[in-house]
VOZA-737477 format. One record per residue (C-alpha): residue number from 1; residue in one letter; chain; z, x, y. Coordinates in pm, 1 decimal. Example, Ala and Ser with C-alpha at 12.3 -4.5 7.8 and 13.67 -1.06 7.14 Angstrom:
BEGIN
{1,"A","A",{780.0,1230.0,-450.0}}
{2,"S","A",{714.0,1367.0,-106.0}}
This chain:
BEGIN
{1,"X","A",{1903.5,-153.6,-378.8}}
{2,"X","A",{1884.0,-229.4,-704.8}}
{3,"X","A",{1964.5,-604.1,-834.9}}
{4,"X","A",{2121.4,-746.1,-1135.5}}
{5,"X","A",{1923.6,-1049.8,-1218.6}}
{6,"X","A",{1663.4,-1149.0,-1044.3}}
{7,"X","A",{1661.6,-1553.3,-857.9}}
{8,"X","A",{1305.4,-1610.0,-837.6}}
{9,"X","A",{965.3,-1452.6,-878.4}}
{10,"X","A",{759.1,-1433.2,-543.5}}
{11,"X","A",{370.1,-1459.6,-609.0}}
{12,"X","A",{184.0,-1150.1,-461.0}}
{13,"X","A",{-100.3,-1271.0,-179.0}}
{14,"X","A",{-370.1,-1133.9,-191.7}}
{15,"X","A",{-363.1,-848.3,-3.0}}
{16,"X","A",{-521.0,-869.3,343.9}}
{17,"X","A",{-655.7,-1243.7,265.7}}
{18,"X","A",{-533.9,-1570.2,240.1}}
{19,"X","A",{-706.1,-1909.7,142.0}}
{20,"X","A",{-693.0,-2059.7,476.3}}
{21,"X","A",{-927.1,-1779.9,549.1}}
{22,"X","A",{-1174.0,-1868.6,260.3}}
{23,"X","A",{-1156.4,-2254.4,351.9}}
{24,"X","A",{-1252.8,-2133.9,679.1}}
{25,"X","A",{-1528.5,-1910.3,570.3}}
{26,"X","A",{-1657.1,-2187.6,336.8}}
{27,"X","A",{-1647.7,-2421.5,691.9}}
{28,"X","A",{-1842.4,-2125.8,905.4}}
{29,"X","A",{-2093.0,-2122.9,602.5}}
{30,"X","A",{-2168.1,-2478.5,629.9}}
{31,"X","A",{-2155.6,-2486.6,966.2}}
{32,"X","A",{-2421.1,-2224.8,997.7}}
{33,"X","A",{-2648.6,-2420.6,728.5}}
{34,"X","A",{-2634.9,-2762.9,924.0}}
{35,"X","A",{-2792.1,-2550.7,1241.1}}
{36,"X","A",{-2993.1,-2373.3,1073.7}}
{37,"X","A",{-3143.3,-2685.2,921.3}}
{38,"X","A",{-3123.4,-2850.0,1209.5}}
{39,"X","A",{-3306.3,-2606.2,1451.5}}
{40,"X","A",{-3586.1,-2630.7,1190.9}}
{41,"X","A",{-3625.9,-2950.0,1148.1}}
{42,"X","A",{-3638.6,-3042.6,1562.3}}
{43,"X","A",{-3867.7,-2693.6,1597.3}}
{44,"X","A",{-4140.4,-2900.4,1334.1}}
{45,"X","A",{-4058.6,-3203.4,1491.1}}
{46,"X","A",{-4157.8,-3074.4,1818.7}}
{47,"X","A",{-4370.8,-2824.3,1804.9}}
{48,"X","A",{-4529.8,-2840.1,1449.0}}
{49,"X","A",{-4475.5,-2498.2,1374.7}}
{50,"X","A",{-4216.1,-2205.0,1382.0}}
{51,"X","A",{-4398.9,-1896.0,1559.2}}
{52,"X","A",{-4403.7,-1585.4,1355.1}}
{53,"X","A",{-4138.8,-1411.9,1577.5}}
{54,"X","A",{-3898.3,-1733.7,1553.5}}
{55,"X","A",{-3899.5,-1768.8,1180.3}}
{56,"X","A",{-3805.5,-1418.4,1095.6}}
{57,"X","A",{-3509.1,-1468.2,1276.6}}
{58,"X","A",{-3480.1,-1803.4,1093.5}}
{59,"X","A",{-3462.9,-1622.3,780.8}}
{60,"X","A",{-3214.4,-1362.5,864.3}}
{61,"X","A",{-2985.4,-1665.0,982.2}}
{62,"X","A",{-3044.7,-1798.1,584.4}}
{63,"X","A",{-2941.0,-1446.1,446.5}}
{64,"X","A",{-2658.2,-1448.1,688.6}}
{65,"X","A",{-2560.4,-1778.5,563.4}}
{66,"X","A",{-2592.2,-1672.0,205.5}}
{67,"X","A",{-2388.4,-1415.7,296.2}}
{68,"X","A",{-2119.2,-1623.1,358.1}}
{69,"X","A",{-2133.3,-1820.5,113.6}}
{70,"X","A",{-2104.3,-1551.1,-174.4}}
{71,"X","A",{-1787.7,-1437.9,22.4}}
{72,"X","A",{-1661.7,-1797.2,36.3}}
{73,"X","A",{-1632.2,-1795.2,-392.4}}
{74,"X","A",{-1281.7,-1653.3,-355.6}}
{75,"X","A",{-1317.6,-1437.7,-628.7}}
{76,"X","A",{-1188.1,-1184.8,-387.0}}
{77,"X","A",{-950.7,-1175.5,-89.3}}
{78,"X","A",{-1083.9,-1197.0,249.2}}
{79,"X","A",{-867.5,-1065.0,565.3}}
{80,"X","A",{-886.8,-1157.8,905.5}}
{81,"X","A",{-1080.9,-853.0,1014.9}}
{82,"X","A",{-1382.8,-976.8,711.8}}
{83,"X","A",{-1350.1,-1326.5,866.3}}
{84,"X","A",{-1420.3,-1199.3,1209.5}}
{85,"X","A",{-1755.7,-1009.0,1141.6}}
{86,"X","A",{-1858.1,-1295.4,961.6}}
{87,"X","A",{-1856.5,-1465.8,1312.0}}
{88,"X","A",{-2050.6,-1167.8,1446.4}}
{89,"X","A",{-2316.7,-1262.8,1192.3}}
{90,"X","A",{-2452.2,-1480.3,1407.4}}
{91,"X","A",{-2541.5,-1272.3,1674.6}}
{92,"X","A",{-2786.1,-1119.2,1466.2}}
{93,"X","A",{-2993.8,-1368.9,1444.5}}
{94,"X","A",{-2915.2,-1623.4,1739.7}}
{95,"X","A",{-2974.9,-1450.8,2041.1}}
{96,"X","A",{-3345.0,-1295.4,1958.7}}
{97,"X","A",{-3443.8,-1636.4,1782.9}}
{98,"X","A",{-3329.3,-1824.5,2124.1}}
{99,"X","A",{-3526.1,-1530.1,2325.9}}
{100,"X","A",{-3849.7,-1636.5,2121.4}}
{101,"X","A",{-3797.4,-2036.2,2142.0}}
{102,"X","A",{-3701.1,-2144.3,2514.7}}
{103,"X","A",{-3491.9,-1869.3,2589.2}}
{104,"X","A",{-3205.1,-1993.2,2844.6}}
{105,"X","A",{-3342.8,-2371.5,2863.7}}
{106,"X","A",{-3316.4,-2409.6,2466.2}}
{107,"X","A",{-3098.5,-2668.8,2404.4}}
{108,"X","A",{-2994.0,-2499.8,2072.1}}
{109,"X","A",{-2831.6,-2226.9,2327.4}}
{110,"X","A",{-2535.8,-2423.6,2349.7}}
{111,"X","A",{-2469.2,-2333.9,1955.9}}
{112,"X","A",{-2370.9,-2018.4,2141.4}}
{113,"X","A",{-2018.9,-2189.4,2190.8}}
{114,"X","A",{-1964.9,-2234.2,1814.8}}
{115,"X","A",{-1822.0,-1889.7,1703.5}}
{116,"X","A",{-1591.3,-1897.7,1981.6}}
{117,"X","A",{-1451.3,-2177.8,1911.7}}
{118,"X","A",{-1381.7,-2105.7,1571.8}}
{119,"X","A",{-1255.6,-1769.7,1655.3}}
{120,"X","A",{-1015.7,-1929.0,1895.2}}
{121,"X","A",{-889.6,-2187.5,1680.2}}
{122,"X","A",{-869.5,-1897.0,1400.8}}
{123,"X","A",{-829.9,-1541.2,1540.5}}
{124,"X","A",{-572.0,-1379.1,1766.2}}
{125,"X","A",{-574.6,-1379.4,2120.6}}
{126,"X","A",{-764.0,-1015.2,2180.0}}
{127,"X","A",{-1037.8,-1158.9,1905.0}}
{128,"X","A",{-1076.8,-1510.7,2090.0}}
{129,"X","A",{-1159.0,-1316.0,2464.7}}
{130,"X","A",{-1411.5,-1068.7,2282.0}}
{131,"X","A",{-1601.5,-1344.3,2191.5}}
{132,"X","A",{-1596.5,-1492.7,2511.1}}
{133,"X","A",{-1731.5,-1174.9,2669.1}}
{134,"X","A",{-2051.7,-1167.0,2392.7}}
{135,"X","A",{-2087.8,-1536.7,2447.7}}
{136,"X","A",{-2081.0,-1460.1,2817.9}}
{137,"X","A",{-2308.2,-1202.6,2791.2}}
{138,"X","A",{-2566.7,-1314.7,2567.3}}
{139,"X","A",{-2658.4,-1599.9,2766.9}}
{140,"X","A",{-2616.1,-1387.3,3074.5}}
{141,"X","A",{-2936.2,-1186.4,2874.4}}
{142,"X","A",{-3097.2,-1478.8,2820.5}}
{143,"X","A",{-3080.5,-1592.0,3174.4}}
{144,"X","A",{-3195.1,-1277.9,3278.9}}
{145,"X","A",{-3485.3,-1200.3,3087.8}}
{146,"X","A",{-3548.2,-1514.7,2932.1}}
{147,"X","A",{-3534.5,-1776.8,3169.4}}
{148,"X","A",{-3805.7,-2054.4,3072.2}}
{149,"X","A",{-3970.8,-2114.2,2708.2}}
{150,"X","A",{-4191.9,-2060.3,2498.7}}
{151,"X","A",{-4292.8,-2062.1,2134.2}}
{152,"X","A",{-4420.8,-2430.2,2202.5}}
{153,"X","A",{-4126.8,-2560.5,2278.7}}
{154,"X","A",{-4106.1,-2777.6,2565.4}}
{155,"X","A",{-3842.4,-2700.9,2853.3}}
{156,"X","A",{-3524.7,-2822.7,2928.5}}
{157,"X","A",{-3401.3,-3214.7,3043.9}}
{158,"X","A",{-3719.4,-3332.0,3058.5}}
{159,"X","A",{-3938.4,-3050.5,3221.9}}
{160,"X","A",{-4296.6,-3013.7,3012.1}}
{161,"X","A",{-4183.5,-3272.9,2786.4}}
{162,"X","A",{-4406.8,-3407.4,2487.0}}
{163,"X","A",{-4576.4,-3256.0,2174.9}}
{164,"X","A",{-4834.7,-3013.6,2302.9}}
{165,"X","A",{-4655.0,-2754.1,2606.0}}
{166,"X","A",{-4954.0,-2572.2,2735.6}}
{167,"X","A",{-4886.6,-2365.4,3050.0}}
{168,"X","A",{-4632.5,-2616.0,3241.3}}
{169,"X","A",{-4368.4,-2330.2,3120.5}}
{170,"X","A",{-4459.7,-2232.5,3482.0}}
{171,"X","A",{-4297.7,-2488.2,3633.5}}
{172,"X","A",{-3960.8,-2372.3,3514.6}}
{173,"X","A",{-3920.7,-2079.1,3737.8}}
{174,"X","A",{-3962.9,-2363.1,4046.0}}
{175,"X","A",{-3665.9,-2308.2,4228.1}}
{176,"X","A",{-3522.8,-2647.5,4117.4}}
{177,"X","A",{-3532.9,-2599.2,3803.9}}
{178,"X","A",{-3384.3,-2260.5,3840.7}}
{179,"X","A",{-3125.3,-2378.3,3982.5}}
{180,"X","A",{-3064.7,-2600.8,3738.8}}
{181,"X","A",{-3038.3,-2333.8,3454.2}}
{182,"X","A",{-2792.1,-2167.6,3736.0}}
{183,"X","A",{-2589.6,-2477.7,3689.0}}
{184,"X","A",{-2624.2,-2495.4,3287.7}}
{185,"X","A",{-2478.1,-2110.9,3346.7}}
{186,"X","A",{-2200.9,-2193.6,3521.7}}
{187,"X","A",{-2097.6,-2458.1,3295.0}}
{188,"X","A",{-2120.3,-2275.5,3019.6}}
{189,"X","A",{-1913.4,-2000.9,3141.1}}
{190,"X","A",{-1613.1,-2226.1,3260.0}}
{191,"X","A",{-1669.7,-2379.3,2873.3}}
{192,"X","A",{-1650.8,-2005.9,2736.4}}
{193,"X","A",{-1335.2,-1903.3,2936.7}}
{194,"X","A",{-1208.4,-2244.9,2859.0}}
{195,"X","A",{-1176.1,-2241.4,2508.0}}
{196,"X","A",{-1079.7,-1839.4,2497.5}}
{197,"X","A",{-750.9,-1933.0,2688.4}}
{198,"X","A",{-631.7,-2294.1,2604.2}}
{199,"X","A",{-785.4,-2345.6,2258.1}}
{200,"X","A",{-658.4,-2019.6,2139.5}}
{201,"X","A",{-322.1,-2126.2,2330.0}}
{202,"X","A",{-281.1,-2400.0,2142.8}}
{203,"X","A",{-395.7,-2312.7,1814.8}}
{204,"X","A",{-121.2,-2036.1,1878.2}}
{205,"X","A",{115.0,-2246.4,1874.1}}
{206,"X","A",{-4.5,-2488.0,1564.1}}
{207,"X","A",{31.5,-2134.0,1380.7}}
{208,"X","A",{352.5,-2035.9,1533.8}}
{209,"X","A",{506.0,-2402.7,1452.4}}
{210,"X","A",{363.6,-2336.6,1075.7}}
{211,"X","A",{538.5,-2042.9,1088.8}}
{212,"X","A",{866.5,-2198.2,1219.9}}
{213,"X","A",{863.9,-2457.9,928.7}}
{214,"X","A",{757.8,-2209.1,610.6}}
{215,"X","A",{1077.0,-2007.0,709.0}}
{216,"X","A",{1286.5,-2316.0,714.5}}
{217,"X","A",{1204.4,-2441.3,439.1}}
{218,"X","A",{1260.8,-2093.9,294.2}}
{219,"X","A",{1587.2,-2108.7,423.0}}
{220,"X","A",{1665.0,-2483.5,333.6}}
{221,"X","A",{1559.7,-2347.9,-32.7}}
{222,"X","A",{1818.9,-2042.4,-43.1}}
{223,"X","A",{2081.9,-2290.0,80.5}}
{224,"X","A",{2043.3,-2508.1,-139.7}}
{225,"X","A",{2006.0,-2296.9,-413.7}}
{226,"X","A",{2370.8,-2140.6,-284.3}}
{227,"X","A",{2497.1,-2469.8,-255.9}}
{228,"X","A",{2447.3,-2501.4,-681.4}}
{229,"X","A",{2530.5,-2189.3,-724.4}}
{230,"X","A",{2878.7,-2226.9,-531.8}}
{231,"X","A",{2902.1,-2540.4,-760.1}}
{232,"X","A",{2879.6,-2395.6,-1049.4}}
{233,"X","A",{3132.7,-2126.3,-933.5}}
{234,"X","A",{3372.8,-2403.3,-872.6}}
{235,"X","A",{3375.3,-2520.0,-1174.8}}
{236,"X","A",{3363.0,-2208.0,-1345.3}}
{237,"X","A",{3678.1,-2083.4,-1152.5}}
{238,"X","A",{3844.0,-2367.0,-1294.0}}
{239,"X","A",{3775.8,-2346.8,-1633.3}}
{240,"X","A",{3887.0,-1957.7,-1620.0}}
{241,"X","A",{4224.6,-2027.0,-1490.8}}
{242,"X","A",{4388.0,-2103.5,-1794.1}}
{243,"X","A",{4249.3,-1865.4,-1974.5}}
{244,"X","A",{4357.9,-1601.4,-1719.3}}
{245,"X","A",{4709.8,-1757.2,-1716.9}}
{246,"X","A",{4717.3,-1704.1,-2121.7}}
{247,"X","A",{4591.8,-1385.6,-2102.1}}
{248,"X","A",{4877.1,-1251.1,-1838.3}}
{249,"X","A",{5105.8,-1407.3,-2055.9}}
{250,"X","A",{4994.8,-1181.8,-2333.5}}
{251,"X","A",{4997.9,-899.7,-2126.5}}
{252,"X","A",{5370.1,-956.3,-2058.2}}
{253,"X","A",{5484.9,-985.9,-2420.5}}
{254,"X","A",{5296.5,-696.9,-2545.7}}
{255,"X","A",{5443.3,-479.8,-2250.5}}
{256,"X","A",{5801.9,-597.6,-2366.7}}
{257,"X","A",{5754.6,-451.4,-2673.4}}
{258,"X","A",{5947.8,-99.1,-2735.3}}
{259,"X","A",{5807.9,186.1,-2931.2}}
{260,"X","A",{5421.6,175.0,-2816.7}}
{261,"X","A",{5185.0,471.3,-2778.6}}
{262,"X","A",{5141.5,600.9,-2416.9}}
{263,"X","A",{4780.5,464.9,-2395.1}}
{264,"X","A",{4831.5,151.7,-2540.3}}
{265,"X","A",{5105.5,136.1,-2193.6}}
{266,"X","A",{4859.3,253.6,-1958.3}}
{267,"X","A",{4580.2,48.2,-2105.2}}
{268,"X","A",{4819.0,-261.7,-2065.7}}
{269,"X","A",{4882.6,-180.7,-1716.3}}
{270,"X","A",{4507.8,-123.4,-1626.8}}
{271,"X","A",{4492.5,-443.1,-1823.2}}
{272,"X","A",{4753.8,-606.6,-1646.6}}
{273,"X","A",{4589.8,-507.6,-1286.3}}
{274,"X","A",{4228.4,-625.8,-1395.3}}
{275,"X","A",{4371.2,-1004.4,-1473.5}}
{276,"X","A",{4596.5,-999.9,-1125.1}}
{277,"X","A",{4254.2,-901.5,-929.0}}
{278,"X","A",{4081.4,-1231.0,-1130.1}}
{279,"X","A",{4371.3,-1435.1,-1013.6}}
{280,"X","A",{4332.9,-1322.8,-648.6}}
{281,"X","A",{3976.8,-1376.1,-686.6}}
{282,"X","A",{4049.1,-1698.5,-781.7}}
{283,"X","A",{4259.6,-1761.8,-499.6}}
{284,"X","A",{4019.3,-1643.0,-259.6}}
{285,"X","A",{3794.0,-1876.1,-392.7}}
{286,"X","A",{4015.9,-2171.4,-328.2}}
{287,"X","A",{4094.9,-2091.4,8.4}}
{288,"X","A",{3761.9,-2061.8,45.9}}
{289,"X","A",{3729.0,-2410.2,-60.3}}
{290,"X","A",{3974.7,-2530.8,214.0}}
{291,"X","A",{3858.9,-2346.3,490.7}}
{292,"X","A",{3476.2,-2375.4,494.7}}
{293,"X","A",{3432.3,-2236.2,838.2}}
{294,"X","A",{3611.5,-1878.2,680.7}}
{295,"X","A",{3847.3,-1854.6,967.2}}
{296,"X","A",{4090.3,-1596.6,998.3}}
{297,"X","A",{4362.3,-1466.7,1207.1}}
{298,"X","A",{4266.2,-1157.9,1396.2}}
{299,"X","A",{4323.7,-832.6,1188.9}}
{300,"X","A",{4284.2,-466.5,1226.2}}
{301,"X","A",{3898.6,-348.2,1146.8}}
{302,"X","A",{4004.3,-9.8,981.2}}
{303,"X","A",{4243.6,-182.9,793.9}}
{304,"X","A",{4036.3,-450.9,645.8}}
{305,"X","A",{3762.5,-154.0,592.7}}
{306,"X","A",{4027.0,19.9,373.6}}
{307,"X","A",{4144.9,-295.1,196.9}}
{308,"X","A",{3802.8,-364.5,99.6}}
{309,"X","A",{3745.9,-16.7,-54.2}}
{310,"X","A",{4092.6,-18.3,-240.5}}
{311,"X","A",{4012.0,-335.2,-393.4}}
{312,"X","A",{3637.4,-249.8,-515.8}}
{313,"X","A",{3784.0,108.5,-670.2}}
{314,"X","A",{4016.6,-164.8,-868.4}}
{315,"X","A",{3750.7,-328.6,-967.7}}
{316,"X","A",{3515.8,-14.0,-1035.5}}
{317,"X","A",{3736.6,225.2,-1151.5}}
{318,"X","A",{3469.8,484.7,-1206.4}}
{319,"X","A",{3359.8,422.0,-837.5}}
{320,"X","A",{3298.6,733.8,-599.7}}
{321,"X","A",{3219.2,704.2,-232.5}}
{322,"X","A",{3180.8,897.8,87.4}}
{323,"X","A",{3274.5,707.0,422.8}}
{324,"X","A",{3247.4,800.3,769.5}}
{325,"X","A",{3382.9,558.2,1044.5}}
{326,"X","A",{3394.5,540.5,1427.8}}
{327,"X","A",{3569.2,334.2,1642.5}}
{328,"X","A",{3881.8,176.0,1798.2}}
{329,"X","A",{4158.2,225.6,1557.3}}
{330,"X","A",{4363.6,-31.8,1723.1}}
{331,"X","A",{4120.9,-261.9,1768.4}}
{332,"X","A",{4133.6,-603.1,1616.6}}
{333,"X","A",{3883.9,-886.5,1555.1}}
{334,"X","A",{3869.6,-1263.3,1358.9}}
{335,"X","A",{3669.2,-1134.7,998.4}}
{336,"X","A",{3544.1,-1384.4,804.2}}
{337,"X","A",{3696.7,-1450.5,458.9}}
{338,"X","A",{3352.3,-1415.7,309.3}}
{339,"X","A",{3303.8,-1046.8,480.2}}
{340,"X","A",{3495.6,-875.5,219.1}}
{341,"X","A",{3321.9,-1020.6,-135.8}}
{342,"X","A",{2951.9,-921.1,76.1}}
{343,"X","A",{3099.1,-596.7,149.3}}
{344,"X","A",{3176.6,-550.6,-215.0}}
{345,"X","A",{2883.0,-722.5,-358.6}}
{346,"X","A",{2673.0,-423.3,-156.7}}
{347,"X","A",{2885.5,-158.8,-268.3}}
{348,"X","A",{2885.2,-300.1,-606.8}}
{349,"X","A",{2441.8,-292.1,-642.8}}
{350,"X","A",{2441.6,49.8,-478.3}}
{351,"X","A",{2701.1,222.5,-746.0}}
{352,"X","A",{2491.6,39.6,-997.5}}
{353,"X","A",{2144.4,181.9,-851.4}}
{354,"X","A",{2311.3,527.4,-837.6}}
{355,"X","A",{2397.6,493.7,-1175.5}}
{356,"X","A",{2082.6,352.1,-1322.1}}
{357,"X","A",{1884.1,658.7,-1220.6}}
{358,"X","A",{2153.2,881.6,-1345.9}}
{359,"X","A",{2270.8,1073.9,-1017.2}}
{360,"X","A",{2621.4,1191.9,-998.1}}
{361,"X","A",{2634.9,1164.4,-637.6}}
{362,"X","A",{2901.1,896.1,-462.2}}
{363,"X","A",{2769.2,622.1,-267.3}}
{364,"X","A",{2738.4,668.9,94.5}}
{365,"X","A",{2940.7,436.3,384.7}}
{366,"X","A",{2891.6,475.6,777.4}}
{367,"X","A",{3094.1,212.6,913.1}}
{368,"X","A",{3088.4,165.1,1346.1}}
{369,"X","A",{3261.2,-106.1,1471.2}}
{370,"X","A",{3274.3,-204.9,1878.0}}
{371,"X","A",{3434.3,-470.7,2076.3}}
{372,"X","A",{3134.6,-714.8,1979.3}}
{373,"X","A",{2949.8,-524.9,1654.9}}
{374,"X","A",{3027.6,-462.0,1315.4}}
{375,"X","A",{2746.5,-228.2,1164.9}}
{376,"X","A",{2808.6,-152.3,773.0}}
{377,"X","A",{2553.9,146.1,626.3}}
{378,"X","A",{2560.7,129.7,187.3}}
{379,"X","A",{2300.7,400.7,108.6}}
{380,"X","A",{2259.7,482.5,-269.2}}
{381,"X","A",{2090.9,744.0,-477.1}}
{382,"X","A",{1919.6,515.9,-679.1}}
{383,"X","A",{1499.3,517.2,-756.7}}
{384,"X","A",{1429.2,328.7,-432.2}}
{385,"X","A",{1151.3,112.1,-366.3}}
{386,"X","A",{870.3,280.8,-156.6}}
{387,"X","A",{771.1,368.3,164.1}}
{388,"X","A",{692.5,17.1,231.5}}
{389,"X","A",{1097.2,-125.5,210.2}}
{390,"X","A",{1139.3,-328.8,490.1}}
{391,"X","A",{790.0,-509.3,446.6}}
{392,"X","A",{897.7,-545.9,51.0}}
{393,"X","A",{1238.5,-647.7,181.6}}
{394,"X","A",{1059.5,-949.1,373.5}}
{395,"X","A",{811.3,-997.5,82.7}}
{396,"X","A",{1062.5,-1026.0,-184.0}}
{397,"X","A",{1337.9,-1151.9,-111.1}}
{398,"X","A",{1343.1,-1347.6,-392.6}}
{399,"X","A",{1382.6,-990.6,-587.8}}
{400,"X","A",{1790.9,-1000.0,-506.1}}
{401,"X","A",{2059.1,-1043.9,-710.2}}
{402,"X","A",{2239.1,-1357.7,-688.3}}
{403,"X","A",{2527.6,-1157.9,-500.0}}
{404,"X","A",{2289.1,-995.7,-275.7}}
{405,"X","A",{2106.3,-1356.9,-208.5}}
{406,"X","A",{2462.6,-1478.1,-148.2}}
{407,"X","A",{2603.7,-1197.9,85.8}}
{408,"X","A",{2217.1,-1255.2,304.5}}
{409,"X","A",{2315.8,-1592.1,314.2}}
{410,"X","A",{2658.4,-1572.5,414.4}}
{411,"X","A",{2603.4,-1357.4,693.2}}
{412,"X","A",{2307.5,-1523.1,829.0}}
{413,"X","A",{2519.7,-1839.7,864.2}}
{414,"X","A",{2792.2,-1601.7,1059.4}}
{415,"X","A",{2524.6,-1457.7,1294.9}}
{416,"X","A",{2444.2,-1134.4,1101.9}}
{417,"X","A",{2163.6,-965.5,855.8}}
{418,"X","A",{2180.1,-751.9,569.9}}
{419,"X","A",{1859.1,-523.1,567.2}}
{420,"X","A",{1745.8,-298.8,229.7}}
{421,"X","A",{1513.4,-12.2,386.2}}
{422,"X","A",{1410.7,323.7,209.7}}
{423,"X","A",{1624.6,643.6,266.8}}
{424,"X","A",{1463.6,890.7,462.0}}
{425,"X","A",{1606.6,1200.7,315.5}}
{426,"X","A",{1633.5,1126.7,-12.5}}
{427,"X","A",{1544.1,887.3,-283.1}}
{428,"X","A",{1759.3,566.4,-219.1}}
{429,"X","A",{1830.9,243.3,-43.5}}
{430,"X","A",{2016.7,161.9,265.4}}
{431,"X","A",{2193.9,-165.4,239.2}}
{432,"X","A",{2285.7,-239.6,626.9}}
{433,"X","A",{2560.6,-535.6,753.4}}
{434,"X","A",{2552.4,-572.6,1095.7}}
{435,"X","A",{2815.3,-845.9,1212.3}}
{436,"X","A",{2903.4,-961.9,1572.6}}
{437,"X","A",{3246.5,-957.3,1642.7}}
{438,"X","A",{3506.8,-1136.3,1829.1}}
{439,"X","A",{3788.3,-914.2,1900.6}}
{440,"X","A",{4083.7,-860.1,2010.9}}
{441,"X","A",{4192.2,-491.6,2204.2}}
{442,"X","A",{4543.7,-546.9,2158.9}}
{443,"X","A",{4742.6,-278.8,1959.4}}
{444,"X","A",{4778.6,-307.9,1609.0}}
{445,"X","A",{5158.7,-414.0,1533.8}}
């Protein structure tokens, strides 16, 4: 639907990226160099020396973390998919470098936890649980096949303590000690399944109660930017009364006059009805004013359908239109005052969109009304805008027209939408109302 001035500009995201995820990438890159530097520094400390095995795995971790860090630059945009094998970096390295340095009794094993937890506090749910199943596993492995240590490290709480190891790996397969690592299992498991479920839970909801407030604050925005706009329509309605009045007057005399040309009559007349719809206008604005709540006495649908049409072909002379309607002709319902300037509004950007792109067709109405609905179909012949419509329509909503923005507004306040989405058929856009109704089944008098 095409609009006639736009409100606001909306700044295109990158697509597929955001920068929480490259503040988060940045934290995952640091994160990954503290271990790294970490593990190496203890490994020395303890054991004087990286094996061979242990340090190419070391150095993998360091492109890894390189990696990650050239992503981090935010040069380009990285999506949540990006962010996710970024996590799965580290099971590149991690598992085969704790298989060559302790295997299962490692201590550094419990750095196994650290990509789920930021996938749980930062991925979906489906993400967080994946995870937690190669967390699961790999230590599962590691328990396996790789039960005690070696690589000169010494063994776990204690067992072969002290600078040089030897051969007292041995006494890690005791059953004791077995059952120990059986324990350290166990835990780590309940940990794993832990975080999957209520960290991702509850990070869930952070996001979800983000999402709550950006669209209320969105909304808080559009009403206040009604609220001056509805100002300044006050004000303007009152400075254009007199004017109005003077013009009618004018009107008048020059209709009194004898002995003028035929079109200069029916000009005055088309005249004359153009300044009588600004006065009603006017009106409607002012009881508008002193009924805020729009409340209205219960009224025949078709009729006020009709009413609404008449008055927009006043207004657009050169207007053409195709309507189909269904439902109870007798039925009546309580329409809000405001229903009829949205209706028109609509009709008004879809005769304009037809017209912009030079198609001769009229603008097409489906109207279906029910004891409880009011559903309002505008579709134009206009250029459209792409496949993608309702995903634009949520992007850019700050593409409308001032009488669009209104109308969206207005009937979000009433308990209805107005929707642009992409013809099917045909180049165009399909402006939809959908209202709920309170109505009234009684015959129309």
């Amino acid at each position: 639907m095409s609009s006639v001035a736009p409100v606001a500009s909306v700044v295109p995201q990158p697509l597929g990226g955001d920068k929480t995820i490259i503040v988060n990438l940045r934290r995952l890159t640091a994160l990954r160099a503290i271990a790294l530097s970490a593990y190496i520094g203890v490994s020395l400390w303890l054991a004087d020396a990286l094996s061979a095995g242990a340090l190419v795995f070391v150095l993998l971790g360091v492109v890894t973390t390189l990696i990650s860090g050239w992503r981090a630059r935010g040069s380009v945009a990285v999506g949540r998919l990006e962010f996710f094998g970024h996590l799965l970096m580290d099971w590149l390295w991690l598992p085969p470098l704790l298989a060559l340095s302790g295997g299962a009794s490692n201590p550094f094993v419990i750095y196994l936890l650290v990509p789920l937890t930021i996938a749980a506090a930062t991925q979906p749910r489906f993400f967080a649980w994946l995870m937690a199943a190669i967390s699961i596993a790999t230590y599962t492995a590691l328990m396996a096949f790789f039960p005690g240590v070696d690589g000169g490290h010494s063994a776990h709480m204690g067992h072969g303590a002290g600078h040089g190891v030897g051969h007292d790996m041995a006494a890690s397969q005791s059953g004791d000690f077995y059952r120990h690592l059986i324990g350290m299992w166990a835990t780590f498991t309940f940990s794993a399944v832990l975080i999957a479920g209520f960290v991702n839970s509850m990070a869930e909801g952070l996001r979800s109660r983000d999402r709550h407030l950006h669209r209320l604050r969105q909304e808080q925005a559009r009403r206040d930017q009604v609220l001056s706009l509805g100002t300044l329509a006050a004000g303007t309605a009152h400075e254009l009364a007199s004017p109005l009045q003077t013009i009618g007057l004018l009107v008048e005399e020059l209709q009194a006059q004898q002995d003028l040309p035929e079109f200069v009559e029916e000009d005055l007349v088309l005249l004359q009805q153009q300044v009588n719809l600004c006065k009603q206008a006017l009106e409607q604005l002012k009881s508008r004013a002193r009924d805020p709540a729009g409340n209205e006495e219960y009224q025949s649908v078709a009729g006020f359908i009709d009413r609404s049409l008449e008055r927009w072909q006043l207004l657009r002379p050169e207007a053409r239109f195709q309507m189909q309607q269904s439902g109870p002709q007798q039925m009546r319902a309580r329409l809000p005052l405001t229903l009829e300037q949205t209706l028109i509004n609509v009709l008004n950007n879809a005769l304009d969109a037809s017209q912009a792109s030079g198609s001769p067709e009229p603008v097409e109405l489906k109207v279906a009304w029910g004891a409880e609905h009011l559903r309002i179909e505008v579709a134009d012949n206009g250029q459209g805008f792409g496949a993608d419509a309702e995903a634009e329509n949520e992007q850019q909503s700050g593409g409308f027209g001032i009488g669009l923005i209104l109308s969206k507004t207005t009937l979000a306040q009433l308990g209805g939408s107005l929707t642009l989405t992409a013809r099917r058929d045909c180049p165009g856009t399909v402006a939809t109302i959908e209202l709920p109704l309170e109505s009234d089944m009684a015959e129309v008098s």
